[in-house]
C-alpha positions as CSV (number, residue, x, y, z in Angstrom):
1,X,17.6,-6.7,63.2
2,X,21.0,-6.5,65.0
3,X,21.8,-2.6,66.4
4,X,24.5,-3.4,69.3
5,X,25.3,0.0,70.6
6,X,29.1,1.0,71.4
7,X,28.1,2.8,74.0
8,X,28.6,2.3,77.7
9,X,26.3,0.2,79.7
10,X,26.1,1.3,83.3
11,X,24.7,-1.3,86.1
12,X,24.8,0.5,89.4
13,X,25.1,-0.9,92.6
14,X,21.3,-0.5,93.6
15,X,20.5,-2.6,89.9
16,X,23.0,-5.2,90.5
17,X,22.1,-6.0,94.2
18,X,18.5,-5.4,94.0
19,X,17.2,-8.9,95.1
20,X,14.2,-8.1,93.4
21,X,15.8,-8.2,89.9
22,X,16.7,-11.4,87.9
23,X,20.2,-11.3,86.4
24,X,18.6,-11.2,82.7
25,X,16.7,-7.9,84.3
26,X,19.5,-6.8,85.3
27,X,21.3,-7.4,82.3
28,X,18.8,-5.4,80.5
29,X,18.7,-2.3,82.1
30,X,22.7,-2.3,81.2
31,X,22.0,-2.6,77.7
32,X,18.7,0.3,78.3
33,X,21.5,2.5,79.3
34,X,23.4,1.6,76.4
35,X,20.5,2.5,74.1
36,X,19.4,5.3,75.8
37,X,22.5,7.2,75.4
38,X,21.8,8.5,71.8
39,X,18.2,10.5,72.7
40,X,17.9,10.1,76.0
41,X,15.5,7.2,76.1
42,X,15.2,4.2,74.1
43,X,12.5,3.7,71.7
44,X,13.9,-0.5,70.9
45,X,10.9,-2.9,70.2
46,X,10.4,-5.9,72.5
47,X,11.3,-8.2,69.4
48,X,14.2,-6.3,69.0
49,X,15.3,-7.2,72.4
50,X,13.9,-11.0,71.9
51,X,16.5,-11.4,69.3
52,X,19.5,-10.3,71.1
53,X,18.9,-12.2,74.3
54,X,17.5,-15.2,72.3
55,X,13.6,-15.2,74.3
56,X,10.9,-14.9,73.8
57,X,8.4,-11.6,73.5
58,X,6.5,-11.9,76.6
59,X,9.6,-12.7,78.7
60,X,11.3,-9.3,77.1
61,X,7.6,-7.7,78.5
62,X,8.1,-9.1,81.8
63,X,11.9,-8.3,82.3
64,X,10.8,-4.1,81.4
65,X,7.7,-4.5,83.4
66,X,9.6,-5.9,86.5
67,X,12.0,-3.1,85.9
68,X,9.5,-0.7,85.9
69,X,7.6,-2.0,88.6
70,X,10.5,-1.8,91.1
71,X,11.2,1.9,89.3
72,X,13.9,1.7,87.4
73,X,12.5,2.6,84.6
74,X,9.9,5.1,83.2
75,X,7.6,4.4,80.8
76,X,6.0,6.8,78.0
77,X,3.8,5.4,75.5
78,X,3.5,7.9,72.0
79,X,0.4,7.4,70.7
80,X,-0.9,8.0,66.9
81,X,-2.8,11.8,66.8
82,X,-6.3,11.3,68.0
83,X,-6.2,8.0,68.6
84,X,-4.8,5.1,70.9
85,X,-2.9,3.6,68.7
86,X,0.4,3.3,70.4
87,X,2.9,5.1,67.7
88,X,6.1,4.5,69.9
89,X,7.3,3.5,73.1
90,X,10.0,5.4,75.0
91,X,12.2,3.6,77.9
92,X,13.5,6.4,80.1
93,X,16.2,5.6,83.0
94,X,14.7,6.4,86.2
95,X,17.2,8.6,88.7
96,X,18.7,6.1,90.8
97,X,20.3,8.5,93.9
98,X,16.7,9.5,95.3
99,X,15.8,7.1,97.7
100,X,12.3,7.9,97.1
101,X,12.6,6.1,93.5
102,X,14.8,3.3,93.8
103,X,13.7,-0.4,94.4
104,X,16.3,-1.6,96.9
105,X,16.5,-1.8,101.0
106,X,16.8,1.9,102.6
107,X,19.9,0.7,104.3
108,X,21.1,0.4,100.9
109,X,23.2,-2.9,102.0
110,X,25.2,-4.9,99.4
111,X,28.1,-7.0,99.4
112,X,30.7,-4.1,99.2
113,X,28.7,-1.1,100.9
114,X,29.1,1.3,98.8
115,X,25.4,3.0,97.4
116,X,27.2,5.2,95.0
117,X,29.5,2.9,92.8
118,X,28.5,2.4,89.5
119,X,30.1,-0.7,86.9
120,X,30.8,0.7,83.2
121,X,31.1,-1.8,80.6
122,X,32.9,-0.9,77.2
123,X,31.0,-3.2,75.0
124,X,33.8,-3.3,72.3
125,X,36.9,-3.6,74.6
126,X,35.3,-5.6,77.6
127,X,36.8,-3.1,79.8
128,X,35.7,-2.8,83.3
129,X,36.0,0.3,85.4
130,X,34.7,0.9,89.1
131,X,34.5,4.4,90.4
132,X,32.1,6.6,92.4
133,X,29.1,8.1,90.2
134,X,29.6,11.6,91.6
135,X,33.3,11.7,90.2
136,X,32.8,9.6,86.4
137,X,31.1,10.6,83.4
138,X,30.5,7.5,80.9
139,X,32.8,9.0,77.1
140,X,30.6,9.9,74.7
141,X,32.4,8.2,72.1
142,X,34.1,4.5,71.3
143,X,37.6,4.0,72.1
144,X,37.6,3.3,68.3
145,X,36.1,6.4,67.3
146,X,38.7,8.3,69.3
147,X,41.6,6.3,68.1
148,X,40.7,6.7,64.9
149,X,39.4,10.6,65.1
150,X,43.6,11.8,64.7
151,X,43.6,9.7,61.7
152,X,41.3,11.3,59.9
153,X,41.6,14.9,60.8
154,X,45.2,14.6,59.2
155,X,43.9,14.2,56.0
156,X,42.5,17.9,56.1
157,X,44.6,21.3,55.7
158,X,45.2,22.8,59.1
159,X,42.3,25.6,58.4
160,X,39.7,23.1,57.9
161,X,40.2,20.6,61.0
162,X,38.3,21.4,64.3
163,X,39.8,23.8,66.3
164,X,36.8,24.0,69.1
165,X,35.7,21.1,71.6
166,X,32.5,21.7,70.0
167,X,33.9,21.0,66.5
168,X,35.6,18.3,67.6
169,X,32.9,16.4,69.2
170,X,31.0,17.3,66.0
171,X,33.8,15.4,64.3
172,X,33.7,12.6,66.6
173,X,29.8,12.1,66.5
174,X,29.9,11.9,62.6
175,X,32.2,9.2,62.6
176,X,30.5,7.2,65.8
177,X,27.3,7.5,63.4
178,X,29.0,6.1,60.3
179,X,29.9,3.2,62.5
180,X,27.2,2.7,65.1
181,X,23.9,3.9,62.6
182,X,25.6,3.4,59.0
183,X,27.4,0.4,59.6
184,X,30.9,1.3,58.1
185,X,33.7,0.2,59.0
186,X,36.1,3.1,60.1
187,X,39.2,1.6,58.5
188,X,37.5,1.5,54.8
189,X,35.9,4.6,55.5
190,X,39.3,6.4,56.4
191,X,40.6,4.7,52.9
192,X,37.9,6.3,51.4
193,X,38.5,9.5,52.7
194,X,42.2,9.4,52.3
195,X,41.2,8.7,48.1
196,X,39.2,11.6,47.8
197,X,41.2,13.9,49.4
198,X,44.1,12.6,46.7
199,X,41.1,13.4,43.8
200,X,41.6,16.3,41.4
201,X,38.0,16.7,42.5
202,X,37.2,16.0,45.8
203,X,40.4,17.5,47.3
204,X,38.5,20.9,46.7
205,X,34.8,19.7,47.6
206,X,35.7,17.3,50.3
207,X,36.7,19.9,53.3
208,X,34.9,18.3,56.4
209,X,34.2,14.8,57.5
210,X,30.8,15.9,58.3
211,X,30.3,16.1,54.6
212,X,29.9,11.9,54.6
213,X,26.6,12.5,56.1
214,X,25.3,15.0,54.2
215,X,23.0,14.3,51.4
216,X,23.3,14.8,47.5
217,X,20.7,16.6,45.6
218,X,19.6,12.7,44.9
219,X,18.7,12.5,49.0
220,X,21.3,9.8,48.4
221,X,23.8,10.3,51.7
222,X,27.9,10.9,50.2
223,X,29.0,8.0,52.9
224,X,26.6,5.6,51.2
225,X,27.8,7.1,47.1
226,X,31.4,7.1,48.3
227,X,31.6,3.4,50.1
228,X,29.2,2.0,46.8
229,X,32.3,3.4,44.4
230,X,34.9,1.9,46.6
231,X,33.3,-1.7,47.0
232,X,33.0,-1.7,42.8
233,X,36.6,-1.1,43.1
234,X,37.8,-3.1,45.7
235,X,36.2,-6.6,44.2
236,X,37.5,-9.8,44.4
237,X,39.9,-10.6,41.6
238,X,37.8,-13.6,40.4
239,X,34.3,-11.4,40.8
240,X,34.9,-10.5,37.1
241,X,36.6,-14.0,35.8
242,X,33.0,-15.6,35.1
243,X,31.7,-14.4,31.8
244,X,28.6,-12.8,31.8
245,X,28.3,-12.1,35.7
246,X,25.0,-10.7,36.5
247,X,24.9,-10.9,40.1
248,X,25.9,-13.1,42.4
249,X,24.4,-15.0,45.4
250,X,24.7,-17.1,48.8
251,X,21.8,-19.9,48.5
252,X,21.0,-23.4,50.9
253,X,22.3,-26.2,49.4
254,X,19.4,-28.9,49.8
255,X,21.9,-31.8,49.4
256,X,24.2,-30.5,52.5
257,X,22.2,-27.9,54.0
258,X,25.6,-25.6,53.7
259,X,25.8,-22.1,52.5
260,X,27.0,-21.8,48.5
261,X,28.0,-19.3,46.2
262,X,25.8,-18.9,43.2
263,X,25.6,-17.0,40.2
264,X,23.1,-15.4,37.5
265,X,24.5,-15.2,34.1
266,X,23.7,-14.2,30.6
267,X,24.2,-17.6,29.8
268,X,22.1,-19.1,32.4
269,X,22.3,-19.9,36.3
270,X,25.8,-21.4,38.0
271,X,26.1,-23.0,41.2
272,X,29.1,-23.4,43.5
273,X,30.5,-26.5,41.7
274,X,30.8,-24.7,38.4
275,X,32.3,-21.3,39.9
276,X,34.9,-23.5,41.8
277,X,36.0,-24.9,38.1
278,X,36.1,-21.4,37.1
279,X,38.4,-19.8,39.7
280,X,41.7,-20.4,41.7
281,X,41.1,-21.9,45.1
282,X,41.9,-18.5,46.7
283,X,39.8,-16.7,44.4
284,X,36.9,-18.6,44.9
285,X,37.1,-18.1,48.6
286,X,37.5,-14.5,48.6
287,X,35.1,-13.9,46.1
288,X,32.3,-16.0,48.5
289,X,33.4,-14.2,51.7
290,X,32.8,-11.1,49.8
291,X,29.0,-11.7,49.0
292,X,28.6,-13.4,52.1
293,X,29.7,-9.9,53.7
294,X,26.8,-8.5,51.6
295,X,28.3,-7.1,48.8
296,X,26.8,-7.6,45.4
């Protein structure tokens, strides 16, 4: 599983020169912050963080329980009802600026003096800003979610765009969630949106962006219905060129050990070679990056 927040991570100065910490610790309880941004704790397994870092289980264990130990984190076990099964474990940030809680030297000495500064890392524009907790709030939202909020509230009539902060930030939540939780991209979305707003239909139906994560009577969500119509007709030009396409598929070749394009037919089973004597050069190439993406 791969869930990289867009949120900021925030290392402050008591994490980063606590001597106590290993960088990987430290590194963590960045990303923590990251994850905890959404709910107010993060509920991420240890394998989950054993694939992003590359390590194994136990060493993710000992990185929270270091982290924990020196009381920078808080730990809350949920447990199954009436028994002690653990059902889920929540990650909470512990409050840095008592000096009660924090594992670092009362004098509070590091190499630029200065207790209060906090590091905020943009995890998608690898921005770094320095500035004193008391006077900096980390943005709710992605730099791309706010450059491409205007965008999208210009496809609407002026009576149905947001005209609160409220509204606006619900605006701006929905489309964080269709990228961060949905896995969307906002460009295609916004293509999306700007079709159905065109549609005889939609144009009437479609009045809020907040719509996309709203469910049918199906249960089926109208972001996932409305990107599944636009990937059938966005294709490749060649996805339709073999006759009797069923699906196709990405498999290992065992003579290479490289990654091919394969297909199920009505007619039988096709492997790279013979969709290659099928399509165009730049067919076949598009066509494979698109079921490599995931597409079907």
């Amino acid at each position: 599983m791969e869930n990289k927040k867009n949120y900021y991570a925030v290392i402050p100065a008591e994490v980063r020169y606590a001597k106590n910490l290993k960088a990987n610790e430290k590194l963590m309880y960045g990303e923590l912050t990251a994850l905890a941004n959404e709910k107010g704790y993060c509920y991420a397994s240890n394998e989950y963080f054993a694939n992003l870092y590359g390590c194994s289980k136990n060493t993710v264990s000992k990185w929270i329980s270091n982290l924990s130990k020196n009381k920078f984190l808080r730990l809350k076990m949920i447990y199954e009802k009436g028994t002690k099964n653990i059902k889920e474990r929540r990650i909470y940030i512990s409050n840095l600026y008592d000096k009660k809680d924090i594992g670092i030297a009362e004098n509070g000495d590091t190499p630029i003096g200065q207790k209060g500064e906090v590091i905020y890392i943009n995890n998608n524009i690898n921005n770094i800003k320095k500035n004193n907790v008391q006077n900096v709030k980390a943005p709710l939202f992605t730099e791309i979610t706010e450059k491409a909020f205007p965008h999208f509230i210009s496809l609407f009539p002026l009576n149905y765009r947001p005209k609160t902060k409220a509204q606006k930030n619900k605006w701006l939540e929905c489309l964080d969630k269709i990228q961060r939780i949905d896995k969307y991209n906002l460009r295609d979305v916004y293509n999306v949106a700007k079709d159905l707003r065109n549609d005889q239909f939609w144009s009437k139906n479609f009045l809020s962006i907040l719509k996309l994560r709203n469910t049918d009577k199906n249960g089926i969500k109208y972001i996932d219905r409305f990107m599944e119509d636009y990937r059938s007709k966005t294709k490749p030009i060649g996805y339709n060129k073999i006759k009797g396409i069923i699906e196709y598929y990405i498999y290992t070749s065992p003579a290479t050990g490289q990654k091919e394009l394969g297909a199920k037919t009505k007619g039988g089973e096709l492997y790279e070679f013979n969709i290659k004597q099928s399509l165009q050069t730049k067919e076949f190439h598009e066509l494979k990056k698109y079921i490599q993406d995931g597409n079907k």
